[in-house]
C-alpha positions as CSV (number, residue, x, y, z in Angstrom):
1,X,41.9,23.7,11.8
2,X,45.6,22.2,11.7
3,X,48.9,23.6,13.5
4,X,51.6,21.1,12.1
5,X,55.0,22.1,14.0
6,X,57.6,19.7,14.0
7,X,60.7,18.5,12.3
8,X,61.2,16.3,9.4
9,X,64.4,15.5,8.9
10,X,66.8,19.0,8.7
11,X,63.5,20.9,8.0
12,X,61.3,22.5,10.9
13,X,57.8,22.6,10.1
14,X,55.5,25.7,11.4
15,X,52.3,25.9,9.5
16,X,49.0,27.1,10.7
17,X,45.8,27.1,9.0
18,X,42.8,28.5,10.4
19,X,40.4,27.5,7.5
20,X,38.8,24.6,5.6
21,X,40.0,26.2,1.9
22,X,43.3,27.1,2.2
23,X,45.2,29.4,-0.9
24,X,49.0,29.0,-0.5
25,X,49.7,32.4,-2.7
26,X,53.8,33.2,-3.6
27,X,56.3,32.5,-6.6
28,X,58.4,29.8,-7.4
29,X,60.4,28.3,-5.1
30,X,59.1,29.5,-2.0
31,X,58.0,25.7,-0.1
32,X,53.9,25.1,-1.4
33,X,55.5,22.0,-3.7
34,X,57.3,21.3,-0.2
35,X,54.8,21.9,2.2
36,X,52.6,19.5,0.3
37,X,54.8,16.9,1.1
38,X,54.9,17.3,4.6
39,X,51.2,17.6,4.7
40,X,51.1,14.5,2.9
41,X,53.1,12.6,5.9
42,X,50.8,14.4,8.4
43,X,48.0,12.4,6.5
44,X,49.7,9.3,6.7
45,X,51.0,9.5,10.1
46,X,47.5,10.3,11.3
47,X,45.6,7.9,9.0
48,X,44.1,10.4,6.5
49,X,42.7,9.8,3.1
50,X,45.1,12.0,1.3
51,X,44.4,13.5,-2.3
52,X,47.3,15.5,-4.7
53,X,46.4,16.3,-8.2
54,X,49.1,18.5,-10.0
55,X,50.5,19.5,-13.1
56,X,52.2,16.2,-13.7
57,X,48.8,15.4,-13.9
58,X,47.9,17.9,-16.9
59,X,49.8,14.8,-19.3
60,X,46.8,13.2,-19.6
61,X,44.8,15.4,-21.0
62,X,42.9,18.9,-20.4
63,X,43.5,20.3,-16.3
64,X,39.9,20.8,-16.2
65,X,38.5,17.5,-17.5
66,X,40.6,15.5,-15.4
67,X,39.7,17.3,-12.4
68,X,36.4,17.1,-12.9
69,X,37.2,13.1,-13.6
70,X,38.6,12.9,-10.2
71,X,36.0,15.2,-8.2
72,X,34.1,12.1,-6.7
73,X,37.4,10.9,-5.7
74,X,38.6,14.0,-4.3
75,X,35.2,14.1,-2.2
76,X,36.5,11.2,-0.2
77,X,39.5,12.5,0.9
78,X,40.0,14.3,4.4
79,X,42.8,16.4,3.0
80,X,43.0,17.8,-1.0
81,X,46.1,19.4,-2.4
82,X,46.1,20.8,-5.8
83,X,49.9,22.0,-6.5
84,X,50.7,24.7,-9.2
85,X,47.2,25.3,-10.0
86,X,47.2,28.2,-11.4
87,X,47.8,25.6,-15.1
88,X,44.6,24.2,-14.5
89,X,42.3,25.8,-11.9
90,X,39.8,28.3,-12.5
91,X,36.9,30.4,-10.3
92,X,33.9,27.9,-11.8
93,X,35.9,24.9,-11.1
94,X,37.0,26.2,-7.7
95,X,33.6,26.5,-6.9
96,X,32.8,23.4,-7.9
97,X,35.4,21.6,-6.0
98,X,34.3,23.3,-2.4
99,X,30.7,22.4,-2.4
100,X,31.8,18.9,-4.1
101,X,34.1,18.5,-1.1
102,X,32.5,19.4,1.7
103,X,34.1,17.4,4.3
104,X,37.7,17.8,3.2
105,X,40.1,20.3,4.1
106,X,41.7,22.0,1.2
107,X,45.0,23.2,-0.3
108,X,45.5,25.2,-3.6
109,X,49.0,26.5,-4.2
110,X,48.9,29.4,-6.9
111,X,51.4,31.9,-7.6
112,X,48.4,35.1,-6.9
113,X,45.7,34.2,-4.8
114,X,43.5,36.9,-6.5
115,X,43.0,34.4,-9.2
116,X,40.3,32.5,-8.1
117,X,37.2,34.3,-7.2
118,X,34.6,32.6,-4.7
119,X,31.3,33.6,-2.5
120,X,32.6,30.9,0.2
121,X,33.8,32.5,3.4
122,X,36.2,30.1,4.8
123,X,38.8,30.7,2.6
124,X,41.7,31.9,3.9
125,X,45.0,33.1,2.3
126,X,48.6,32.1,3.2
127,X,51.8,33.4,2.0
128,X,54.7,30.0,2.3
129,X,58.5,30.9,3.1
130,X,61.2,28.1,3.4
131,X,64.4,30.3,4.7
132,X,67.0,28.5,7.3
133,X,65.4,24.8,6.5
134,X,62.3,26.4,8.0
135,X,59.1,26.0,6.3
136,X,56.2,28.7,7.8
137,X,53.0,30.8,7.4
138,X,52.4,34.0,7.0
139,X,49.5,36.1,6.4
């Protein structure tokens, strides 16, 4: 559903995502904060409704409350990205989100993708690696 391959800046871009929910699964420091912002230029560069919630986010108040808050919101966007979510997201909420969502494509970074448990079938799950200013997928 989107191939992004191109350079931004030092930093080649070659992501591809077969599926509506996407789970960006690995540790710390491997490019989902990163990628997010290159997906976020793809939206504006295109003229997509773009939507980020993260753990900056979480200052305000409970994770789950304020995603809740922002669900009708979050229904309007083409593309979703919620970073670090392992702090805030769990299965129900997940659930939630997908069939609140329906037309948006989605992006959930969490350290283990086992986390979030789901009878929705087009999920898939993507490992991130940024080596060599190269940011790509894997399987």
């Amino acid at each position: 559903m989107l191939s992004l391959n191109e350079n931004f800046g030092a930093i080649f871009v070659n992501v591809n995502f077969k599926n509506r929910v996407n789970i960006l699964s690995g540790l710390s420091g491997t490019g989902k904060t990163l990628l997010f912002s290159f997906l976020s230029l793809y939206c504006l560069k295109n003229h997509l409704r773009y939507s980020k919630f993260d753990s900056s986010d979480l200052m305000n108040g409970s994770g789950e409350e304020l995603l809740k808050s922002r669900m009708n919101e979050l229904s309007k966007a083409d593309m979703i990205c919620l970073d670090n979510a392992d702090l805030y997201l769990n299965s129900t909420l997940f659930n939630e989100l997908i069939e609140s969502c329906t037309n948006s494509m989605i992006f959930i970074s969490l350290h283990y993708a086992t986390a979030l448990k789901s009878n929705y079938q087009d999920i898939g799950v993507y490992f991130i690696n940024y080596c060599d200013n190269k940011l790509k997928t894997g399987v």
